[in-house]
PyMOL CGO cylinders between C-alpha atoms (Angstrom):
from pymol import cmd
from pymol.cgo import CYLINDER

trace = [
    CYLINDER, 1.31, 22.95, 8.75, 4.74, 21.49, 9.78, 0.3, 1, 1, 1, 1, 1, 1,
    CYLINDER, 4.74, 21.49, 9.78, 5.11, 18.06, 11.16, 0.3, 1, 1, 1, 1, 1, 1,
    CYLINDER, 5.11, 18.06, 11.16, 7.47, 17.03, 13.87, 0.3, 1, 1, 1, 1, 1, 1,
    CYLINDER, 7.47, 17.03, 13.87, 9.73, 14.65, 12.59, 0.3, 1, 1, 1, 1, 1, 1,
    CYLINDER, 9.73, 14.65, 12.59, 12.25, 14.16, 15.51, 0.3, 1, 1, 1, 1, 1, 1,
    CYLINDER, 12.25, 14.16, 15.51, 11.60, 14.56, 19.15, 0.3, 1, 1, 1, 1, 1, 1,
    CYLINDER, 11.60, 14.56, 19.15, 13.76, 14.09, 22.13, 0.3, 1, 1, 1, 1, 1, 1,
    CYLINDER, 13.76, 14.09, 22.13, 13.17, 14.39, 25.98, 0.3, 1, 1, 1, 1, 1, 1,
    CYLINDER, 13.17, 14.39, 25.98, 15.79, 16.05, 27.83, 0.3, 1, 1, 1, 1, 1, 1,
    CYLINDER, 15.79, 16.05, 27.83, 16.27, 16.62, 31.58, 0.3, 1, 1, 1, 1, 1, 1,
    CYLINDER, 16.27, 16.62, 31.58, 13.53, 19.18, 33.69, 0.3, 1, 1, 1, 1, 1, 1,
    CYLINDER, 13.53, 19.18, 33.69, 10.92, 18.11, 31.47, 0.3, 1, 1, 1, 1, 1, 1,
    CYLINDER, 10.92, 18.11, 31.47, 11.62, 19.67, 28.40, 0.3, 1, 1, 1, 1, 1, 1,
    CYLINDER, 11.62, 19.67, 28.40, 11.67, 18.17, 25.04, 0.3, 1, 1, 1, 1, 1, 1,
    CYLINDER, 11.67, 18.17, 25.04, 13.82, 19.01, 22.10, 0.3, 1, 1, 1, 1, 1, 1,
    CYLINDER, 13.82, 19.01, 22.10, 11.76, 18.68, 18.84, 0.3, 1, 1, 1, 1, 1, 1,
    CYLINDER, 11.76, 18.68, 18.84, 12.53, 19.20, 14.95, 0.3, 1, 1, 1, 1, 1, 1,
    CYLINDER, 12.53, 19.20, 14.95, 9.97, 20.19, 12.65, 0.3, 1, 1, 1, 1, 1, 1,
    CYLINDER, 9.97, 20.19, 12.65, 9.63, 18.99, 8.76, 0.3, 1, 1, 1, 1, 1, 1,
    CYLINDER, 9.63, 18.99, 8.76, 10.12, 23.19, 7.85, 0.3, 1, 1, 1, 1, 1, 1,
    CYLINDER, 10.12, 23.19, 7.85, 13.89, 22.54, 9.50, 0.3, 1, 1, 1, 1, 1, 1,
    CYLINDER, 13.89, 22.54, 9.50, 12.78, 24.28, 12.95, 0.3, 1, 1, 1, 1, 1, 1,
    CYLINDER, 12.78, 24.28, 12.95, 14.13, 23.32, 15.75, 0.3, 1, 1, 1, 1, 1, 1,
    CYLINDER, 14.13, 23.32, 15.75, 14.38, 24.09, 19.19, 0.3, 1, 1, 1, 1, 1, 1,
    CYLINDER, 14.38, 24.09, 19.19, 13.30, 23.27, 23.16, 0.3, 1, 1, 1, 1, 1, 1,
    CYLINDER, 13.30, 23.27, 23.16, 10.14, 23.60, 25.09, 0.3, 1, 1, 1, 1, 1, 1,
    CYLINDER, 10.14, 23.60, 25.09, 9.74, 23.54, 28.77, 0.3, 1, 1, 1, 1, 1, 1,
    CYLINDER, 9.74, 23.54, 28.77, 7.09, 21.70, 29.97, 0.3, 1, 1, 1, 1, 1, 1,
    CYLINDER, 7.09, 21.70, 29.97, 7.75, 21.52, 33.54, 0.3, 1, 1, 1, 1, 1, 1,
    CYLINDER, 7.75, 21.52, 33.54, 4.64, 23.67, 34.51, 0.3, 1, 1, 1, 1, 1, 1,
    CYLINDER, 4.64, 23.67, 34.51, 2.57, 20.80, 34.09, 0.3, 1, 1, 1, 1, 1, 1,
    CYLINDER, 2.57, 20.80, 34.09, 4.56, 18.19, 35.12, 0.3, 1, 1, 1, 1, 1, 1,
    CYLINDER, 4.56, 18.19, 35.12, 2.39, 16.73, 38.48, 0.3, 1, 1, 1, 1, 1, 1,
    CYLINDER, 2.39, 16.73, 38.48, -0.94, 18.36, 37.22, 0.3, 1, 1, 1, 1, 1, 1,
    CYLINDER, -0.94, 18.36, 37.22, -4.10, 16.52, 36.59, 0.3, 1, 1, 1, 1, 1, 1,
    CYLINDER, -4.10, 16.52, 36.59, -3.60, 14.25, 33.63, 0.3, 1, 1, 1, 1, 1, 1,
    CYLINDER, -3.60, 14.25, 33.63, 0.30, 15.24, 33.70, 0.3, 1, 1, 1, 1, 1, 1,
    CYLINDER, 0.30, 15.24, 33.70, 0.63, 13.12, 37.06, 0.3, 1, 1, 1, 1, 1, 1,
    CYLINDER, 0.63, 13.12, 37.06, 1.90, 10.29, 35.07, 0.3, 1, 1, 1, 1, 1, 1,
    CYLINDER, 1.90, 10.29, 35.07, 5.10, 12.05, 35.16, 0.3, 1, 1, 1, 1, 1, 1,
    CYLINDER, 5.10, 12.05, 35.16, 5.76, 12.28, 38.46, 0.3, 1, 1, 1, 1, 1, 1,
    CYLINDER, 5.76, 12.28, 38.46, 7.66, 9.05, 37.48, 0.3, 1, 1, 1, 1, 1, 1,
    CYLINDER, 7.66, 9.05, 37.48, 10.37, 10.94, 34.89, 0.3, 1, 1, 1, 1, 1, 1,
    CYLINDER, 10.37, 10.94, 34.89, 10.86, 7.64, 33.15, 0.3, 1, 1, 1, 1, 1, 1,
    CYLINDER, 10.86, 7.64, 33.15, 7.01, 8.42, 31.73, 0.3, 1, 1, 1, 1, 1, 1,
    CYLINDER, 7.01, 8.42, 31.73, 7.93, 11.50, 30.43, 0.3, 1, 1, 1, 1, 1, 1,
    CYLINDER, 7.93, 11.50, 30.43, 11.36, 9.97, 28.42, 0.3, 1, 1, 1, 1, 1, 1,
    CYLINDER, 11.36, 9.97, 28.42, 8.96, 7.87, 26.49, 0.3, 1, 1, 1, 1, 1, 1,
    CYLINDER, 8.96, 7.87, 26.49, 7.69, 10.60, 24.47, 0.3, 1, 1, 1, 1, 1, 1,
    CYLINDER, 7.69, 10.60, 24.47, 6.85, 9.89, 20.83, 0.3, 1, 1, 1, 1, 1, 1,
    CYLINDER, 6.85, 9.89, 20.83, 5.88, 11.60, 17.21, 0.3, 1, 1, 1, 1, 1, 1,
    CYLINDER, 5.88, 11.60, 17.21, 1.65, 10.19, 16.85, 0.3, 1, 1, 1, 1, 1, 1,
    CYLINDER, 1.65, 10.19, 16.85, 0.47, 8.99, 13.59, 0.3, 1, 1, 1, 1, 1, 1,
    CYLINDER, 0.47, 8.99, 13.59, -1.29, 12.00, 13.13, 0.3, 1, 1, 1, 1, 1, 1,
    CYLINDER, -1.29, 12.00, 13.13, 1.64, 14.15, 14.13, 0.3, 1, 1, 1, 1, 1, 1,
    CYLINDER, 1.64, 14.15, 14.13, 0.53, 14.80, 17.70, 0.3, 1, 1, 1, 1, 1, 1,
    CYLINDER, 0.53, 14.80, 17.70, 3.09, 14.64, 20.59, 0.3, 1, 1, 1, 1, 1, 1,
    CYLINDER, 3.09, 14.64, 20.59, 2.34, 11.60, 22.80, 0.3, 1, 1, 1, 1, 1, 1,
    CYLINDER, 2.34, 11.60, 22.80, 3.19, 9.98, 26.05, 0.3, 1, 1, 1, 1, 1, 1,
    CYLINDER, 3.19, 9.98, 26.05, 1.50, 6.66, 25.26, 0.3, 1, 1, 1, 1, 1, 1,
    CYLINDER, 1.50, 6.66, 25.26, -2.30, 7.17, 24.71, 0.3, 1, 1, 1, 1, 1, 1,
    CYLINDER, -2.30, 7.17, 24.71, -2.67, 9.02, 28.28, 0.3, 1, 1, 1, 1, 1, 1,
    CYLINDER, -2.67, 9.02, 28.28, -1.50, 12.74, 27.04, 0.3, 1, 1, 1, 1, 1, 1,
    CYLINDER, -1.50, 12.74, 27.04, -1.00, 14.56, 23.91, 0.3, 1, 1, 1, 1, 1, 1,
    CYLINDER, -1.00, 14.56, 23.91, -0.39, 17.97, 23.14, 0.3, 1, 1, 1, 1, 1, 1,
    CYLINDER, -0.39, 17.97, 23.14, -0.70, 19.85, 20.05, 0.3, 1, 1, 1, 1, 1, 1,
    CYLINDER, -0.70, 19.85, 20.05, 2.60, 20.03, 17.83, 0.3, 1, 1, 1, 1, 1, 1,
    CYLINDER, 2.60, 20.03, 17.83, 1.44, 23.35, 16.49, 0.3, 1, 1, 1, 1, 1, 1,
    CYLINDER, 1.44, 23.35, 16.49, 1.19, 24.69, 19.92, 0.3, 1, 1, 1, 1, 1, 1,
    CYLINDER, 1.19, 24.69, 19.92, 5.02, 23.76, 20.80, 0.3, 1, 1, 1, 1, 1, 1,
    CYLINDER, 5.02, 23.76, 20.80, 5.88, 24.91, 17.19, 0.3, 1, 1, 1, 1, 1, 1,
    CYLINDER, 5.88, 24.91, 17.19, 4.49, 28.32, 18.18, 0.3, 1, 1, 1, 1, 1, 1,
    CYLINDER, 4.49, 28.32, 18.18, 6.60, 28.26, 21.94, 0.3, 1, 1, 1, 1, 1, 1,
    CYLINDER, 6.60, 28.26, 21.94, 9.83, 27.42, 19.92, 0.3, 1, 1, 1, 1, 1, 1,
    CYLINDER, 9.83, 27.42, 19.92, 9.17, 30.18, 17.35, 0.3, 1, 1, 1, 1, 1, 1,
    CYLINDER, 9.17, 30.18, 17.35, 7.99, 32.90, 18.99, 0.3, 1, 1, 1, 1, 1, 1,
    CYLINDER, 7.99, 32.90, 18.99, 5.17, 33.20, 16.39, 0.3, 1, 1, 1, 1, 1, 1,
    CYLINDER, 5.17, 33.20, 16.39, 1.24, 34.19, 16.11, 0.3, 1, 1, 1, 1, 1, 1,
    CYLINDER, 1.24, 34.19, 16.11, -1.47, 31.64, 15.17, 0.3, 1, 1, 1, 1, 1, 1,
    CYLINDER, -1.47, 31.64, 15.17, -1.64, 34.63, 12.71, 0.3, 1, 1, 1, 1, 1, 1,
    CYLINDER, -1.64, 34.63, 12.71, 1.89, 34.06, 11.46, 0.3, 1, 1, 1, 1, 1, 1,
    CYLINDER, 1.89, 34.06, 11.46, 1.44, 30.47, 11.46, 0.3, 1, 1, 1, 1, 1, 1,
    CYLINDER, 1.44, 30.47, 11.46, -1.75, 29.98, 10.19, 0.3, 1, 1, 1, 1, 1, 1,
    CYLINDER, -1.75, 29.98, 10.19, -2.28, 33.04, 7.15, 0.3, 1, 1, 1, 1, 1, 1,
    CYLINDER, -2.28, 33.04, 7.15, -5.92, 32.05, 6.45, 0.3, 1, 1, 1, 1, 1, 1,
    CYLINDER, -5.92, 32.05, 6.45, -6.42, 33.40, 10.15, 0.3, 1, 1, 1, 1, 1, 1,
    CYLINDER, -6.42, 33.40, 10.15, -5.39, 37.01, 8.92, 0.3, 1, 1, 1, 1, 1, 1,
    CYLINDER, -5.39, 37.01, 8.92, -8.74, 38.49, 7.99, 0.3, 1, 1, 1, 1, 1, 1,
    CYLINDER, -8.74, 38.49, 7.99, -8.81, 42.18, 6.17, 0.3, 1, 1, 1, 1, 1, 1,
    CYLINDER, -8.81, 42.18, 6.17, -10.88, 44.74, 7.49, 0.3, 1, 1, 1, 1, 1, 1,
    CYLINDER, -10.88, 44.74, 7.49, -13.86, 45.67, 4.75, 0.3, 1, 1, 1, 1, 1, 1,
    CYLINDER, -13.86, 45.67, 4.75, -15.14, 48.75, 4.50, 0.3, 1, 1, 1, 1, 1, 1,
    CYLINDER, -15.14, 48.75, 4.50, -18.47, 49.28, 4.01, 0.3, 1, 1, 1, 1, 1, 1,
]
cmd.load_cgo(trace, "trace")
């Protein structure tokens, strides 16, 4: 799977974020801004300190993460079937 490698927060709580495959695009994230764990941003200068995890994840300190191949998904426009092939599974017939 592709790796962020370059993430940015921009204004209205969306991030701009890069992928190792060259993708590249914006996610809005402003539906959960102020919910449950999310409340940390109510102070914007929490959400600007989003960073890349060791393990790829997409992190606000060690409060939140979300799942880099969830965004990669929003920016694309693709299936976990497009995204993940070993998902695809061929109908047999018996």
């Amino acid at each position: 799977m592709f790796k962020p490698i370059q993430i940015k927060a921009l204004e209205n709580y969306k991030l701009w974020v890069k992928y190792s495959d060259g993708v590249e695009g914006e996610v809005d994230l402003s539906a959960l801004a102020g919910r449950r764990v999310f409340s940390l941003w109510n102070d914007y200068k929490n959400f600007q300190m989003v960073s890349i995890g060791s393990s790829g994840q997409i992190a606000w300190s060690k409060e939140i993460e979300i799942c880099p191949d969830a965004v990669y998904m929003e920016i694309t426009g693709k299936t976990p079937e497009e995204v993940f092939g070993n998902l695809k599974i061929e109908a047999a017939n018996a």
